[in-house]
GUBARO-436622 format. One record per residue (C-alpha): residue in one letter; residue number from 1; z, y, x. Coordinates in Angstrom, 2 decimals, padded with zeros to 5 digits. Layout:
% GUBARO-436622
 type seq      pz      py      px
    A NUM       Z       Y       X
...
END
This chain:
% GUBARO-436622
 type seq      pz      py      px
    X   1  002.52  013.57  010.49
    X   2  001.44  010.14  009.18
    X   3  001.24  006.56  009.61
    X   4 -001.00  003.67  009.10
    X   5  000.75  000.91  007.03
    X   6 -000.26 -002.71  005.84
    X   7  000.84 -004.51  002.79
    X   8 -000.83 -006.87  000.50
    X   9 -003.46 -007.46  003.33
    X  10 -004.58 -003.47  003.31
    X  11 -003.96 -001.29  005.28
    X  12 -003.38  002.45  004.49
    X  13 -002.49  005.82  006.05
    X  14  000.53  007.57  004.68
    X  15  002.09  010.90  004.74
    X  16  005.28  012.19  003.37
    X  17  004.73  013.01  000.04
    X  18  001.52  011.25 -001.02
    X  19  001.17  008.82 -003.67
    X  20 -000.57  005.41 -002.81
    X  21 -001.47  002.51 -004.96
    X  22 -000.20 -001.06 -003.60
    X  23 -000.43 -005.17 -004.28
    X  24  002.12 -004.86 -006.91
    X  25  005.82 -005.55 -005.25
    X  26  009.14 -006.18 -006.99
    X  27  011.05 -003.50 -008.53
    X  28  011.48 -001.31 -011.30
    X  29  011.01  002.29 -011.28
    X  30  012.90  005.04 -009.49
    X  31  014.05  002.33 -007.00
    X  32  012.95  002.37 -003.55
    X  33  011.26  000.53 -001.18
    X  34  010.67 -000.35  002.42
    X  35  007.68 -001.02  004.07
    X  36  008.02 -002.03  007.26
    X  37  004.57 -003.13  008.39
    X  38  004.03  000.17  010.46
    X  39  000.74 -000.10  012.92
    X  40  000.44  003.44  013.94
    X  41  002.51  006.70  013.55
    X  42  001.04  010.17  014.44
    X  43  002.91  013.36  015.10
    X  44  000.84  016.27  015.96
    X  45 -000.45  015.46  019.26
    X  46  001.68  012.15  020.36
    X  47  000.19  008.96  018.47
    X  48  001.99  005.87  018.85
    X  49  000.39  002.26  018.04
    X  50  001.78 -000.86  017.38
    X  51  001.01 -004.37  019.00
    X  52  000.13 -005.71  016.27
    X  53  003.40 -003.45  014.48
    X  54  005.61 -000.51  015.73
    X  55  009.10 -002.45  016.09
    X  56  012.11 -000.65  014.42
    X  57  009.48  001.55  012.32
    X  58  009.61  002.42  008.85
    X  59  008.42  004.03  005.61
    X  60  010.04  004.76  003.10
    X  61  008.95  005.12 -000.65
    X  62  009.87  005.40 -004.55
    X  63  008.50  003.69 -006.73
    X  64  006.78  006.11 -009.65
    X  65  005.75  002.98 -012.05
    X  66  004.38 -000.40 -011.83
    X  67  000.99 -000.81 -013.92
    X  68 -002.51 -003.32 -014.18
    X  69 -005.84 -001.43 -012.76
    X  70 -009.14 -001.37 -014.77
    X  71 -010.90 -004.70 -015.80
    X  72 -012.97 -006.02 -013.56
    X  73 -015.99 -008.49 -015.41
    X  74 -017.87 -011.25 -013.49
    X  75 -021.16 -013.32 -014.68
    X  76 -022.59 -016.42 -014.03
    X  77 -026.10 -017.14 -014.44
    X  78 -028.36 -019.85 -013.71
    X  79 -031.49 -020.00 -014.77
    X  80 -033.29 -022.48 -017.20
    X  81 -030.07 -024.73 -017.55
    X  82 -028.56 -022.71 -020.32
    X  83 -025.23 -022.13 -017.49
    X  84 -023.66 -018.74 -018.44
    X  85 -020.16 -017.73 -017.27
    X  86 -018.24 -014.77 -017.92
    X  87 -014.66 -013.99 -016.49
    X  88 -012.79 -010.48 -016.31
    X  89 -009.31 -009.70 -014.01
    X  90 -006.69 -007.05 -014.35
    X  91 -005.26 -006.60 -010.62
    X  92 -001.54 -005.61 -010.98
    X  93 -000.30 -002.59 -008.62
    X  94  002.33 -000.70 -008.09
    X  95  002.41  003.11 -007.95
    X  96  004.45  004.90 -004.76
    X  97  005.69  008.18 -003.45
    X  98  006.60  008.07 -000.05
    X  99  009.38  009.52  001.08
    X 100  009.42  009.65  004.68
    X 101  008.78  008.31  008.26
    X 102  011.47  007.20  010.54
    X 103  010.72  006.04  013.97
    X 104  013.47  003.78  015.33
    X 105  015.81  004.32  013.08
    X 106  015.40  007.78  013.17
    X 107  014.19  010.21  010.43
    X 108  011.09  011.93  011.78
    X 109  010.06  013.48  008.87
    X 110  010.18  013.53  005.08
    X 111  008.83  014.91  001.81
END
């Protein structure tokens, strides 16, 4: 079983017990979270899709830790006008465990 997800304008398929990296979202670690941007759910042979979401669909996750990924460096350059910029970024994220699956309310699987 799994399901295709969006959040922070990515999408991402999920299956009970994997561990996904996210746009970082409130909350502190060991809490959980619901994500409730579900576009597609697969079970086996049956494969439901949203329009553009699944309505009353949901995954739910823990949260392992919260954390800032690798730098990321940019340059500038033009040339012969002495222009040279450089810039780095640190995207935050947030580290999950998902849980499980539920279907309209119901729990259709979990880890």
């Amino acid at each position: 079983m799994y399901a295709i997800i969006e959040t922070g304008g990515k999408q991402y398929k999920v299956s009970p017990g994997s561990i996904i990296r996210i746009e970082k979202i409130d909350g502190e670690r060991g809490n959980s979270c619901v994500l409730d941007k579900v576009l597609a759910i697969a079970d086996g042979e049956n494969l439901q899709v949203g329009k553009p979401y699944i309505p009353g669909a949901i995954v739910e996750g823990k949260i392992i830790r919260q954390g800032r990924g690798r730098k990321i460096r940019g340059f500038k350059y033009k040339p012969k006008n002495n222009y040279r910029r450089r810039w780095g970024h640190r995207q935050n994220f947030t580290e999950i465990r998902i849980e499980s699956i539920k279907q309209n309310g119901e729990g259709t699987a979990s880890a």
